[in-house]
N, C-alpha and C positions, 0 to 999 in steps of 0.2 A: 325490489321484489322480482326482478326479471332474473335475476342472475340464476337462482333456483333451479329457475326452468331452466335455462339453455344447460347449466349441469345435466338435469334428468336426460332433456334431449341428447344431450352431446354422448351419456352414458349409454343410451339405448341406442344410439346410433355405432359405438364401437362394440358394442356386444353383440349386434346382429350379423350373423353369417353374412358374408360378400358371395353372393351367386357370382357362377363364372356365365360371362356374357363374352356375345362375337359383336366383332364391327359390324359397324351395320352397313347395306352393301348400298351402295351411292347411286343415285338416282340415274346419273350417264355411266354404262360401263365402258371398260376397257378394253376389247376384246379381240381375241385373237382365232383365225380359223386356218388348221389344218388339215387343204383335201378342197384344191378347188375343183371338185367336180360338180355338176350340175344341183346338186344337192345345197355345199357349202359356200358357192359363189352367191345364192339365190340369196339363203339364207343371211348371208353376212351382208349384201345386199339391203334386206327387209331390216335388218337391224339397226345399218345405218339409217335408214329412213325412218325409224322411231327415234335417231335422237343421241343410238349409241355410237361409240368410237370405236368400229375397224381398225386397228392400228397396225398387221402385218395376217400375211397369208402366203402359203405357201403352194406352189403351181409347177410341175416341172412340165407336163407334155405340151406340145404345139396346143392342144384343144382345150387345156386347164388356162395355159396362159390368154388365148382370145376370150376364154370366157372372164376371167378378171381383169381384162382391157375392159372389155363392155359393160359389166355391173358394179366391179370396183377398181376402177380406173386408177386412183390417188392411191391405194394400199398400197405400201411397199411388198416385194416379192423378200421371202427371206426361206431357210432353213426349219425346217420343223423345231429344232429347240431352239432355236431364235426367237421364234413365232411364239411359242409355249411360256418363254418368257418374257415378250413382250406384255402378255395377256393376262393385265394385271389383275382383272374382273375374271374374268370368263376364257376360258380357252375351248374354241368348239372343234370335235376332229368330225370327219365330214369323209369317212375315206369308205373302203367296202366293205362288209362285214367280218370276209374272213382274212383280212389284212389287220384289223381294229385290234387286237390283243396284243401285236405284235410292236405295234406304233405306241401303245401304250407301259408297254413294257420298257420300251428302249428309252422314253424319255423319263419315267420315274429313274430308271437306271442310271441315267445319265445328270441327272441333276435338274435338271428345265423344271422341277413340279416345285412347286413348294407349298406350306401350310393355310388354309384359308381360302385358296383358290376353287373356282370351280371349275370343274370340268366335265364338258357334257359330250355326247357323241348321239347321232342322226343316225344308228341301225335299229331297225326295226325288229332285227330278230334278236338284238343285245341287251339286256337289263343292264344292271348297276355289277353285278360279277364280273366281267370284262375289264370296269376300270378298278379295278382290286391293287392291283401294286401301286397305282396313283391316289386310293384313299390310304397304302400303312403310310404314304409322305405326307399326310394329313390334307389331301389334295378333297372337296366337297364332290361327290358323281353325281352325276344325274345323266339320266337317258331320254332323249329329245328327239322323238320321230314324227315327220310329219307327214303326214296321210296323202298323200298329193305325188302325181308324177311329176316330174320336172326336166324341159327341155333344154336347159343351159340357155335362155333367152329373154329380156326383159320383161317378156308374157308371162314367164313365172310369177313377178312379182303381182300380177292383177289376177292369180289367180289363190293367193295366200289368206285373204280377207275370208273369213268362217269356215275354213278345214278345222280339221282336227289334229292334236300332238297327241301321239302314246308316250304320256311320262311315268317315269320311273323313279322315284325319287324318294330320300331315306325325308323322316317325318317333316324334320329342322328348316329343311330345303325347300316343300312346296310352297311356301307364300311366295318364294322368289324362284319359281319353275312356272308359276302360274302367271306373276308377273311377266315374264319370258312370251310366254305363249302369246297373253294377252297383246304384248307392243308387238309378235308379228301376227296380230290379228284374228288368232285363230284361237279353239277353244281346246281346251287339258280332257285329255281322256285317262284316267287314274288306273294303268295297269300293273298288277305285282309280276314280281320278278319272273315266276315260273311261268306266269301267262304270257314271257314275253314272244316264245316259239309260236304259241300256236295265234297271238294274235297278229306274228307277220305273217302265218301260212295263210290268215284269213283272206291278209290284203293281196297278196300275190297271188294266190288260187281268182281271186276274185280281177284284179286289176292288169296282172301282165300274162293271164291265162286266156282274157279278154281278148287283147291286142290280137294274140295267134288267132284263138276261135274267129276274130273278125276278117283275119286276114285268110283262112282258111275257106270262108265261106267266099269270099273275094276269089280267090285261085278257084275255085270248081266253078263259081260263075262266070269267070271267063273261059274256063272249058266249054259251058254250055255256050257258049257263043254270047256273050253280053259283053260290051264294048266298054262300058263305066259301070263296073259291079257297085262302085261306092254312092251313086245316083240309087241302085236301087235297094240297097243297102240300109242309108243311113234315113231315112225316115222311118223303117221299120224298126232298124235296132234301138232308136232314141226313143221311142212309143214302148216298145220290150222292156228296154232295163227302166223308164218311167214308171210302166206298171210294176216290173218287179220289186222295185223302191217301195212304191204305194202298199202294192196288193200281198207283196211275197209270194205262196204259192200260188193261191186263184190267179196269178197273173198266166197259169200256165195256156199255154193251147199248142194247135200240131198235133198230129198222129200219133205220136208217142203218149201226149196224153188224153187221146181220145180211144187208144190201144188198135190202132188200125195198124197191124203185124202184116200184111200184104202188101199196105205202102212201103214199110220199115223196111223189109226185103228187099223191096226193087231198089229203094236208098241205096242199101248195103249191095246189092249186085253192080250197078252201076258204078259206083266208089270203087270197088272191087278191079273193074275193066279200065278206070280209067284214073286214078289214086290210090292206089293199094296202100299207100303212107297215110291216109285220112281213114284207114277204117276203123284201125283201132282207137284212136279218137274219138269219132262215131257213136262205138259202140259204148264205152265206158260212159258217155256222156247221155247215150240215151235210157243206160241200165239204171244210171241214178237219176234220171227224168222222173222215169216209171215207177222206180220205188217212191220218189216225193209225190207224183202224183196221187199215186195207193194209199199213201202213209194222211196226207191232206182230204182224199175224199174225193177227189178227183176223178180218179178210172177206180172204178170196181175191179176186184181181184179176180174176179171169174172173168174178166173180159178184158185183162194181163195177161191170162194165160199163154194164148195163141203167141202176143206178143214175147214175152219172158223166151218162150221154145224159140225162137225164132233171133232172138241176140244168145241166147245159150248158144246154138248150133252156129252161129258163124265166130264166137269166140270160141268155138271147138277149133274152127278152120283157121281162125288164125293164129292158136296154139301151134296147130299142128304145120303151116307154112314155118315160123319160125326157128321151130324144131327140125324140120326138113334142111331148113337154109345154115 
């Protein structure tokens, strides 16, 4: 009586469509990083320490190759398509942004890609359009940024534990873009493609606009005569961006937004006599002070005024210097 059955089965088993299916991607990858700089040393770094296999990397300057002596000592140094096919899993490029088209370009060109592969790149201002000649070779994109500065130093790696990655990734891909993130310990920020511009102007407006503004405030404080600006500095600034973390705008305070246009002046005069390169910095930054403060509730607009006339009239003057010059 069994026979029956396995006929029926056996029938319904050849009638039903064959879904097309991928391999499935193997628990240790294979991986290859193109671009030891600070970025991709770190990163292939973190990777090995989850488990996966760095199997070549590519480094030509003096500061590329110290940096892959010190975090991946064992990779071999090879060729960008070397490297591209060694990286049987994963090929990560790690280079600068407006280099990244052109790196990808040259090796679909050249044969290094092939079908099934992944390949991801670490620009923040690049979605998944960048690696376009590397998916017509049937090459998987993904776009892997991690939110994080990085020194080129093993302190990178203890600083990788709960950042954020801006992935970019076509549907098929996230279970294994998030796995990704996960082993270097950090958590997926799901951005589309078009959002990729303005969510790198966010982090660089925010993060390497920082550096200067900090270092700016540093330079005039040793003009005033302060011997270690960064003593007096840095307990203020880490209280600042804490609350502005927390608060956003109520963290504001200062004359800017408390609309004291007499202080601002003397600011702006002083800068003027002794920084003429920090004014217009100054001013842009304290115009959209003002306006967040207005915009938040903060200063009353009748009591901008005095203020507003008083950054109006010195970005008259410094129109009108560089028009001069």
């Amino acid at each position: 009586m069994s026979a029956p059955l396995r006929t029926r089965s056996t029938a319904r088993r050849r009638s039903a469509p064959m879904a097309p299916t991928r391999a499935a991607t193997p628990a240790v990858l294979t991986v290859g990083v193109i671009g030891a700089g600070r970025v991709g040393a770190a990163l292939g770094a973190a990777l090995t320490a989850a488990g996966h296999r760095v199997v070549a990397a590519t480094g030509h300057s003096g500061a590329s190759q110290a940096r892959l002596a010190l975090l991946l000592p064992t990779v071999p140094r090879r060729p960008a398509a070397s490297v591209a096919r060694a990286a049987i899993d994963l090929l990560l490029i790690a280079v600068p942004d407006d280099a990244l088209a052109g790196v990808v370009a040259n090796l679909a060109a050249g044969g290094a890609l092939r079908p099934g592969q992944v390949v991801a790149h670490t620009s923040g201002a690049h979605g998944m359009a960048v690696l376009a000649p590397a998916a017509a070779v049937g090459v998987r994109p993904l776009a892997l940024h991690p939110a994080m500065t990085f020194a080129g130093t093993p302190d990178d790696l203890d600083r990788l534990p709960g950042i954020s990655y801006g992935v970019t990734a076509p549907a098929e891909l996230r279970p294994l873009a998030a796995r990704l993130v996960t082993d270097l310990g950090g958590v997926p920020e799901w951005i589309s493609e078009d959002a990729r511009p303005l969510y790198h102007a966010a982090l660089a407006h925010g993060a390497n606009h920082l550096v200067t503004l900090v270092n700016e405030a540093a330079d005039r404080l040793r003009d005033a005569g302060v011997g270690q600006p960064e003593k007096v500095l840095a307990p203020l600034l880490h209280a600042a961006l804490e609350n502005a973390l927390r608060l956003g705008d109520d963290a504001l305070t200062g004359p800017v937004s408390r609309g004291d246009a007499g202080t601002v002046q003397r600011h702006l005069s002083r800068l003027a006599a002794t920084s003429p390169e920090s004014v217009a910095a100054y001013l842009a930054l304290a115009r959209r002070t003002a306006d967040r403060a207005v915009a938040a509730g903060r200063l009353r607009a009748v009591d901008a005024q005095s203020l507003f006339g008083v950054l109006g009239g010195a970005q008259t003057e410094v129109a009108q210097t560089e028009v001069a010059a």
